[in-house]
C-alpha positions as CSV (number, residue, x, y, z in Angstrom):
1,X,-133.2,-71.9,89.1
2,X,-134.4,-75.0,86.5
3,X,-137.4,-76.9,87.7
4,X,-138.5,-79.9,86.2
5,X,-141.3,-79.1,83.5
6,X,-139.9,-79.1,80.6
7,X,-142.3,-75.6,79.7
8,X,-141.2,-72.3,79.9
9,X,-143.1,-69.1,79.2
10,X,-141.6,-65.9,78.4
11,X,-143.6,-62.4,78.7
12,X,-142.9,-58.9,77.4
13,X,-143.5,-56.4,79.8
14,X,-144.9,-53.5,78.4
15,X,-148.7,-53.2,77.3
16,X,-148.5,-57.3,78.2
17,X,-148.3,-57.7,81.8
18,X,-149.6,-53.4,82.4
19,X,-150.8,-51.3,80.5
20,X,-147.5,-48.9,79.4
21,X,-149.9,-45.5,79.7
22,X,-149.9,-45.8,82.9
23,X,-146.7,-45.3,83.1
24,X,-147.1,-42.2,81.1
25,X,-149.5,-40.7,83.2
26,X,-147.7,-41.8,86.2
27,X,-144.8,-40.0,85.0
28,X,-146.6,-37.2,83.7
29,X,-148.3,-36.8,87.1
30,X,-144.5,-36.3,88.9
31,X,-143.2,-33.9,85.8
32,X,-146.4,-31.8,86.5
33,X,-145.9,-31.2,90.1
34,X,-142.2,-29.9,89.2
35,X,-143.2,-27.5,86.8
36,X,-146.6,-26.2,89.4
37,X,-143.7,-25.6,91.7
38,X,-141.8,-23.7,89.3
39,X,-143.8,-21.3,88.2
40,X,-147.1,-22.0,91.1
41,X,-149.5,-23.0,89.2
42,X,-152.0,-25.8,89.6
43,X,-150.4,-29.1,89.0
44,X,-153.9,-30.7,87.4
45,X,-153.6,-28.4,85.0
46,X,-150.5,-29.0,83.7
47,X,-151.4,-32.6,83.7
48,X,-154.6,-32.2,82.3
49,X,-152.8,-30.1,79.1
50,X,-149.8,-32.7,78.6
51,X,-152.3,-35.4,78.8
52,X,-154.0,-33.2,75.8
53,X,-150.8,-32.9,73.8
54,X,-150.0,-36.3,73.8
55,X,-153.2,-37.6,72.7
56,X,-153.0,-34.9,70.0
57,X,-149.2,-36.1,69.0
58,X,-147.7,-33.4,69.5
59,X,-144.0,-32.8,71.0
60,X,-145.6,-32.9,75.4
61,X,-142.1,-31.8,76.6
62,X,-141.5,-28.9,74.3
63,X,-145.2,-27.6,74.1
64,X,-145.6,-27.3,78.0
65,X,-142.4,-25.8,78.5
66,X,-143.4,-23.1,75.9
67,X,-147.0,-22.8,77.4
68,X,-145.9,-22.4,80.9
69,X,-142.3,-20.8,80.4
70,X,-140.7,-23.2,83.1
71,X,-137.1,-23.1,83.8
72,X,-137.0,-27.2,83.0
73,X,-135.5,-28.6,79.8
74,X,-136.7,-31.3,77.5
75,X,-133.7,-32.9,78.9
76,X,-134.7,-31.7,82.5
77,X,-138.5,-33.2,81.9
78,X,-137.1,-36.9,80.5
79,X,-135.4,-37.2,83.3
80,X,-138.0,-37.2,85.7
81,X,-139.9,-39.3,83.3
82,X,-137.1,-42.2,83.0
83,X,-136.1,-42.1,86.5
84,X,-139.4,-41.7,88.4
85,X,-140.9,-43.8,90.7
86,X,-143.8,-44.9,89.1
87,X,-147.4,-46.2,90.5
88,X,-148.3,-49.1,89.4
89,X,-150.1,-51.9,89.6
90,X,-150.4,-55.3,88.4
91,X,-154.1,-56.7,87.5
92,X,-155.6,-59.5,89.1
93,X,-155.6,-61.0,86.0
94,X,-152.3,-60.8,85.5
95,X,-151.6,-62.1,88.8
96,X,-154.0,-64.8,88.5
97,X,-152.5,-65.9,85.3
98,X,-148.6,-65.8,86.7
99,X,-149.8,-67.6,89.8
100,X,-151.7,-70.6,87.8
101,X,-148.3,-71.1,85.7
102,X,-146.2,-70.8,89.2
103,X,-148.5,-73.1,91.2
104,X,-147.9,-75.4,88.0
105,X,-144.2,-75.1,88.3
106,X,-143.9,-73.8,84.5
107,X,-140.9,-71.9,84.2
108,X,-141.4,-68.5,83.7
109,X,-139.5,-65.3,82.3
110,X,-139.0,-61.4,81.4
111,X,-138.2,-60.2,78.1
112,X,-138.0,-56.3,77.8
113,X,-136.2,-53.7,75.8
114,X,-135.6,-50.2,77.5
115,X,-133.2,-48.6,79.9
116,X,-132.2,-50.2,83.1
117,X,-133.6,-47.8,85.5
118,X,-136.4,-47.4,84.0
119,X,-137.4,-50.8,83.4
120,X,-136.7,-51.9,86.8
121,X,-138.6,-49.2,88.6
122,X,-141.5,-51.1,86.8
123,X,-141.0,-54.3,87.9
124,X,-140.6,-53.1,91.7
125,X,-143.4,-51.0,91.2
126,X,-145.7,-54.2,90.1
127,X,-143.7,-56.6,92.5
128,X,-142.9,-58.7,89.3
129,X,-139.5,-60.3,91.1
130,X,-142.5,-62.5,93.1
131,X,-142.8,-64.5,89.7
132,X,-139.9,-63.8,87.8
133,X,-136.3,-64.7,88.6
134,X,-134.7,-64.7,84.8
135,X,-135.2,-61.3,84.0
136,X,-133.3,-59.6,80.9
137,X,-133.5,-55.7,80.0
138,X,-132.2,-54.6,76.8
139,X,-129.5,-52.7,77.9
140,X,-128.6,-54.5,80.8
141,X,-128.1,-57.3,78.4
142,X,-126.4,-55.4,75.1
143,X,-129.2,-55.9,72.7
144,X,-132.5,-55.9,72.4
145,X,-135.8,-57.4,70.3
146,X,-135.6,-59.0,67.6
147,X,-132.3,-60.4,68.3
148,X,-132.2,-64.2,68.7
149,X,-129.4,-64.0,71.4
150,X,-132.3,-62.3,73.9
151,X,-134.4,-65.4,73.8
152,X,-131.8,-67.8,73.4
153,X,-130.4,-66.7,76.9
154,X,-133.5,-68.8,78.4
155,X,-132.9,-71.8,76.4
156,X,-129.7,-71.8,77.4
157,X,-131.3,-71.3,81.7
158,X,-134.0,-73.9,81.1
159,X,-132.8,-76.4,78.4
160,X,-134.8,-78.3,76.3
161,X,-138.9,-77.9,76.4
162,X,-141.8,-76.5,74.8
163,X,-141.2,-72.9,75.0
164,X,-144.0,-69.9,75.1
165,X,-143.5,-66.0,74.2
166,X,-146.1,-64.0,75.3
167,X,-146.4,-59.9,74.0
168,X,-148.1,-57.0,72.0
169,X,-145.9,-56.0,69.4
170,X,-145.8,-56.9,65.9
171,X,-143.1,-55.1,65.0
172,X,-140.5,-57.2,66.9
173,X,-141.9,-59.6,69.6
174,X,-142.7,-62.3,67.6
175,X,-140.3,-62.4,64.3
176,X,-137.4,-64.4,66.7
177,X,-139.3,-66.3,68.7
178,X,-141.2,-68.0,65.4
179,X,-138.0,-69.1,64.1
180,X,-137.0,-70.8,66.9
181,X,-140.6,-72.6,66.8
182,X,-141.6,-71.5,70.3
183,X,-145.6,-70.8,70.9
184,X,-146.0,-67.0,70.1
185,X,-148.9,-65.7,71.9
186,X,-150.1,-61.8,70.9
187,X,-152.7,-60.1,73.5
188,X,-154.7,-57.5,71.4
189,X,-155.1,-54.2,71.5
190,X,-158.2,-52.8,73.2
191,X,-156.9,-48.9,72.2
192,X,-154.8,-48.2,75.1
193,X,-151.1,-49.7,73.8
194,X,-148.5,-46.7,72.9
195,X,-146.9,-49.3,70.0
196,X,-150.4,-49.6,67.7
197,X,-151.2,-53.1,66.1
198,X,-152.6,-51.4,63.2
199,X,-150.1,-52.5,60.6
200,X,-150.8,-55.9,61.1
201,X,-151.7,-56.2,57.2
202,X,-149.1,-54.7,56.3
203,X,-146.4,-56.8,57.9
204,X,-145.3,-60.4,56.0
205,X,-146.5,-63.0,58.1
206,X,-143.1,-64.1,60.0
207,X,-143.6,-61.1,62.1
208,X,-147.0,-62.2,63.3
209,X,-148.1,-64.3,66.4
210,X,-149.2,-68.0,65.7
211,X,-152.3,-67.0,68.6
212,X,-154.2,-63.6,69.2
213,X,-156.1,-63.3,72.6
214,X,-158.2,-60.5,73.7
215,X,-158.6,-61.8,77.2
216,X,-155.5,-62.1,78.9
217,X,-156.6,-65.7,81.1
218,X,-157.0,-67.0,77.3
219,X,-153.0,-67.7,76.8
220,X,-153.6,-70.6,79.8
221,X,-155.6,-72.8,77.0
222,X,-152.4,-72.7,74.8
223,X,-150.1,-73.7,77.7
224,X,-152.0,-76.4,79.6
């Protein structure tokens, strides 16, 4: 539904409004207590090791299925990763920040590539619906980042205005959303995002955010 400011903010969801490796160890956490009752064996364990294998980039899935000699498939093990429910929860932060812009009457929205089910387990699971009523998912909607037809969708909802995007990754958040002269708005890294900011130096400048905060409360100064 259009209010009447004439500002809009858009967020990413992943490693913007949570931290995605959460999710990973959520999941992780579910996928280890199938296998322990597999093969009875400690769950911990096994989530302690794939933990272990993923910070040492090698293939989780096909390594613990090798070390533990499950029954489960790679395909098996994805499954319960993509369609658990996962435990989450949204900072105060966060929720301070989305409840400032509400309270103002900004309009807000979701921006996220990934698979349906997946994607929406993490909104219920961090209650996101309470702030955001224009939500688009990548397939839900037939493409995904950088396409300009995903963030035209909420020009088209809110009309004309001063329009915000708010995410984490350099590789595609903020390429689309420059051209079409919205505020782009990049939260740094602190170590914990799966998609690394590292190449930053490496990328031409079109790909880059006009704003880096390390705080996330800091992308209120360039709205107000």
């Amino acid at each position: 539904m259009t209010t009447k400011t004439n500002k809009t903010v858009i967020f990413d969801l992943d490693d913007t409004l949570y931290n995605e490796i959460d999710f990973l160890k959520s999941a992780y956490k579910d996928i280890s207590k199938e296998i322990a009752n597999d093969v009875n064996t400690d769950a911990e364990s096994i989530y302690n090791d794939m933990l272990a294998y993923y910070y040492k980039n090698e293939n989780v899935f096909e390594v613990v299925i090798k070390k533990y000699c499950t029954c489960y498939s790679i395909q098996d093990l994805l499954r319960v990763y993509r369609n658990h429910q996962p435990k989450l929860e949204l900072s105060k932060d966060r929720q301070d920040v989305l409840n400032s812009l509400k309270n103002k009457h900004i309009n807000l929205g979701l921006l996220t590539d990934g698979r349906s089910v997946q994607q929406r387990n993490k909104i219920k699971a961090l209650n996101l619906e309470e702030w955001f009523s224009e939500i688009i998912i990548s397939e839900e909607y037939g493409s995904e980042k950088p396409d300009i037809n995903n963030y035209k969708y909420f020009e088209k909802v809110y009309g004309k205005g001063s329009y915000y995007y708010v995410g984490d990754n350099i590789r595609k958040d903020f390429i689309t959303p420059n051209k079409l002269d919205w505020t782009t708005i990049c939260l740094a890294d602190k170590g914990l995002n799966i998609h690394k900011q590292d190449k930053v130096f490496t990328l031409n400048e079109e790909y880059l955010a006009k704003y880096t905060v390390s705080k996330f409360a800091d992308i209120l100064s360039f709205i107000d």
